[in-house]
N, C-alpha and C positions, 0 to 999 in steps of 0.2 A: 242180664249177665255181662253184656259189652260194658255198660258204663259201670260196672262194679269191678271188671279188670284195669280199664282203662284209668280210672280216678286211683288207684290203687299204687299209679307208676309214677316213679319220679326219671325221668328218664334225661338221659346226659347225651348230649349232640356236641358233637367237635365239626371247627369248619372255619377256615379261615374268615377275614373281615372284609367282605366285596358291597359294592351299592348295591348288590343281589341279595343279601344274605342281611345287610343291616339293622332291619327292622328284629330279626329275630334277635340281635345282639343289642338293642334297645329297649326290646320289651314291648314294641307298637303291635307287634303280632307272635303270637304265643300258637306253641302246638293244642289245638282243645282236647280236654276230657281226661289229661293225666294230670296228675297230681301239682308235680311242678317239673319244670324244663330249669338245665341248666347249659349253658353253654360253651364249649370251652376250646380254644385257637391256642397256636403252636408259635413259635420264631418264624418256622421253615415248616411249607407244605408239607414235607416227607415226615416232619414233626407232627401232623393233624392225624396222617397217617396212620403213624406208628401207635398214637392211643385206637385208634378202633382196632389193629391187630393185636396190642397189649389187653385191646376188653375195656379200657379207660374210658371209653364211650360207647352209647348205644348204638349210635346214626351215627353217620357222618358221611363227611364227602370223599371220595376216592379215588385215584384215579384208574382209570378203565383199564389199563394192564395189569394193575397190581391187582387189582379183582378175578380179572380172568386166569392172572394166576394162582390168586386163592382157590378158585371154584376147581382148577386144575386138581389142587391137593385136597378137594375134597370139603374145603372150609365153606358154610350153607348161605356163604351170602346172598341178598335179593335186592335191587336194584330198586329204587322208588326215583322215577322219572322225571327228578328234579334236576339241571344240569348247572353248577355254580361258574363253572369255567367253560368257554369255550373259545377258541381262538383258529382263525387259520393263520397258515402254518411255512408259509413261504417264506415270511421273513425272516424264518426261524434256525437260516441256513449262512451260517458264517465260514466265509476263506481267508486262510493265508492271501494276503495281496503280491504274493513273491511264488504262488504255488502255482501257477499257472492254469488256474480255475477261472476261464471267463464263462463257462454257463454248464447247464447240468451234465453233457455228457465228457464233461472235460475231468468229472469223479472219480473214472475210473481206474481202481490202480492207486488209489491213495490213500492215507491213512485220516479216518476220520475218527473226532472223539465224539463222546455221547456222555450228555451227565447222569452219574448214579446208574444206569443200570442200561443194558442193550434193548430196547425197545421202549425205553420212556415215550408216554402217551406224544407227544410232538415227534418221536421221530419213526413211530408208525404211520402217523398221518404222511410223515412228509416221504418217508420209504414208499408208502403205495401209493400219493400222487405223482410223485418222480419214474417212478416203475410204469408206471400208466400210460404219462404223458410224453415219457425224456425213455424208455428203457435201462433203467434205472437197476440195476442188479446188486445187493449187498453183498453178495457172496463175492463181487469182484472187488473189493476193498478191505484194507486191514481198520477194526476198530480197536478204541482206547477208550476203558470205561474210567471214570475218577470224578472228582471233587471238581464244581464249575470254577470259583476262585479262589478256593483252598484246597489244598491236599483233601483228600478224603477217600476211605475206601467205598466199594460198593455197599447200596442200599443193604444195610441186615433185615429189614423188617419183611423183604420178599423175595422170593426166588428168584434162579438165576437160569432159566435154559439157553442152550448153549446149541442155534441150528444147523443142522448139518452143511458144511463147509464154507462157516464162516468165521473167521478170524477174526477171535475176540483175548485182548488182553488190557490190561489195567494198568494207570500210570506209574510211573515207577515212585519209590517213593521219595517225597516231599517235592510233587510236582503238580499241579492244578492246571486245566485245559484250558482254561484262560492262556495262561501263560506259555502253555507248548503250541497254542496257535499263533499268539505274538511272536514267538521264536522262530516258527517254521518248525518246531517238533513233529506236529501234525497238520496236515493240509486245510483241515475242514472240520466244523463244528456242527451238530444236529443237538439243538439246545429249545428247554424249554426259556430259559431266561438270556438277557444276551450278557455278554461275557463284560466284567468290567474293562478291559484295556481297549474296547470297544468302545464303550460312554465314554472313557477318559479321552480320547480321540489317536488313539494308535491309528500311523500312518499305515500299517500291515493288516490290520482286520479291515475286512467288507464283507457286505454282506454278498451270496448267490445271487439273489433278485436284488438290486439295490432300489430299483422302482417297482416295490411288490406291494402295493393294493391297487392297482388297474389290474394285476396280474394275478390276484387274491379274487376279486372282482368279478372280472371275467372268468374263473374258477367257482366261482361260485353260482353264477348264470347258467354255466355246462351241464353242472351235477345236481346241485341243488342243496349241498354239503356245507353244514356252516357247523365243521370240525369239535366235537364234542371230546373235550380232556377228563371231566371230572363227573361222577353220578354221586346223589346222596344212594347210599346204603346202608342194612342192618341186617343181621342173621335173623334168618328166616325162622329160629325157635321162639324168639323175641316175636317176631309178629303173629305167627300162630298161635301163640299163649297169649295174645292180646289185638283180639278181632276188630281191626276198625282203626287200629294204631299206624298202617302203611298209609294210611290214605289221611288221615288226620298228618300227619310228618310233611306228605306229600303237599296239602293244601296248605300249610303254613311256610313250608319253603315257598309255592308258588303265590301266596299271598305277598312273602318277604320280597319277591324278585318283582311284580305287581308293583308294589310301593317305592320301590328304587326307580322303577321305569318311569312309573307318572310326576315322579320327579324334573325328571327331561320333558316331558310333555309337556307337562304344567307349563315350564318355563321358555316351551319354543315361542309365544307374542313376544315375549322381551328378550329374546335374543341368547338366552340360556346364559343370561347375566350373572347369576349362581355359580355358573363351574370357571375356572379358572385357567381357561384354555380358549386359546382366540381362535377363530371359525369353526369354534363349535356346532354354531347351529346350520354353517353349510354343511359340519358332517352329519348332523341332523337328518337336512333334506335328504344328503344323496342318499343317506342310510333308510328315509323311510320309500324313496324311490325304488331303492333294492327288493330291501326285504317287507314294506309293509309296516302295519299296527306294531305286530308284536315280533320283533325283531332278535326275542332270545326267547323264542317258545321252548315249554315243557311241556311232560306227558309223551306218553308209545306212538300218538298217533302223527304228530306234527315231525318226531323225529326218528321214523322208523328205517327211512333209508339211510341215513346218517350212521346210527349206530348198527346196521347189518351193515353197510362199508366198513367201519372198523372193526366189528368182528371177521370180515372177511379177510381185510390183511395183516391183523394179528396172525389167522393160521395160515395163509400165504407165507408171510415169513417166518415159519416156524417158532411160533411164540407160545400157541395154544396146541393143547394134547389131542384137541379135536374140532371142529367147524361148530361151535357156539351159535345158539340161535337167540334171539331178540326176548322169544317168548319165553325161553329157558332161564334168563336170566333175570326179569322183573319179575315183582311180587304179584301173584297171577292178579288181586283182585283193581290191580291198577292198570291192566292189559287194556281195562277201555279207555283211557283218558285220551 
């Protein structure tokens, strides 16, 4: 009965283009037992997005708030423990050089912008290790949600809660947070990408940490957190109508991220002569010093504390309708991996 559901499906996977995902967008490693896989990427992340909530694809990758706000409204998504993105999150924190920002507790009281939507996956992370470590409170700052280098209103593809007594408004219009940070509109940026008047070399932007991977680092030695943005997911009617289908998706994502990796291995004798980035292969070392073999593990069981921290200070900062568990969220028959 499985392989007579499964060969039956042609199933369509959106997801951006990372050395993790590659293979699958090459064709080296294909999901087994459906019919045929097709795959399909966006401009813009929030673009990859917006086909799995328009239905445009089966699978795909998503990011972790915009999930738990589906599941808020009821939408049946399940979680398969593939993670394409993940980044800490220090860096992630841009000032006004005129704002009087030399380090975290110097925030408060000011106006910070956030792109697309008030708890984009980076500035939950970076809300509840600032909360943690600096006391760190959102409620005492005014936010500014909009467009990172162009104008733009907020995300439509997802909800918008709005937590008690925090100060959220939107940029005014034809005005981009790039550019009200350069100006001194806004103090402070909590950004997934960094702001271009930033690369362009604006004497006004810096960042909070400017020396943030010792500080990344050693954050990561404390906890043990190596900050997960993005999970593959599918509605859960999709995988119950085809037994075997979560975990088939699942192996070929982690084959795809597998074959990016040995990539870098392969070529630590020669220096990592392939990538195009000098002391690569010291980041190499220290990285496999850190973290080990597998340095961007999937599956429930390698990244269990991980993702109960971000479920935790999703409903910390009132983003989630209620304290979301690990187990509730992935497709159950991948709870062992």
């Amino acid at each position: 009965m499985r392989e007579r559901h499964m060969t039956d499906l042609d199933l369509r996977i959106g997801s951006f283009r990372y050395d993790n995902t590659e293979a699958l967008f090459n064709g080296t490693v294909a999901v087994a037992g459906v019919r045929s896989t097709t795959i399909s990427t966006a401009a813009t992340l929030p673009g990859v997005f917006d086909y799995l909530v328009q239905g445009n694809v089966d699978v795909s990758e998503f990011g972790l708030t915009f999930l738990l706000r589906a599941l808020d409204q009821g939408v049946p998504y399940a979680v398969i423990p593939a993670f394409p993105v993940r980044m800490f999150r220090h860096s992630a924190v841009f000032v006004n050089a005129h704002s009087g920002i030399t380090g975290p507790t110097d925030l408060v009281g000011k106006n910070i912008g956030e792109f697309g939507v008030y708890g984009q996956d980076p500035g939950v992370w970076i809300k509840g290790i600032l909360a943690e470590d600096y006391g760190f409170r959102p409620e005492d700052n005014r936010w500014v949600i909009g467009g990172l280098n162009h104008p733009a209103p907020p995300f439509e593809f997802t909800t918008h809660p709005r937590p008690d007594g925090v100060d959220i408004t939107t940029t005014p219009e034809g005005k981009s947070l790039s550019t009200m940070l350069d100006t001194g509109e806004i103090d402070a940026l909590f950004t997934a990408n960094a702001p271009q008047p930033f690369l362009d070399g604006s004497p006004n932007i810096t960042r909070l940490f400017p020396d943030y991977e010792p500080i990344e680092r050693d954050y990561y030695r404390r906890t043990r957190n190596f900050p997960i943005m993005h999970a593959v997911v599918a509605r859960r009617g999709l995988l119950d109508a085809h037994p075997g289908l979560a975990r088939a998706v699942y192996n070929a994502f982690y084959d795809a991220k597998e074959a990016g990796a040995d990539r870098y291995r392969r070529f630590r004798p020669l220096y990592q002569t392939p990538v195009m980035l000098p002391w690569a292969n010291a980041l190499m070392e220290r990285n496999d010093e850190l973290f080990g073999h597998d340095w961007w593990p999937y599956g429930v069981k390698a990244n269990l504390h991980t993702l109960d921290t971000f479920l935790r200070y999703h409903y910390e900062q009132g983003l989630s309708a209620r304290r979301w568990t690990v187990e509730e969220i992935v497709a159950p028959e991948l709870l062992d991996t």
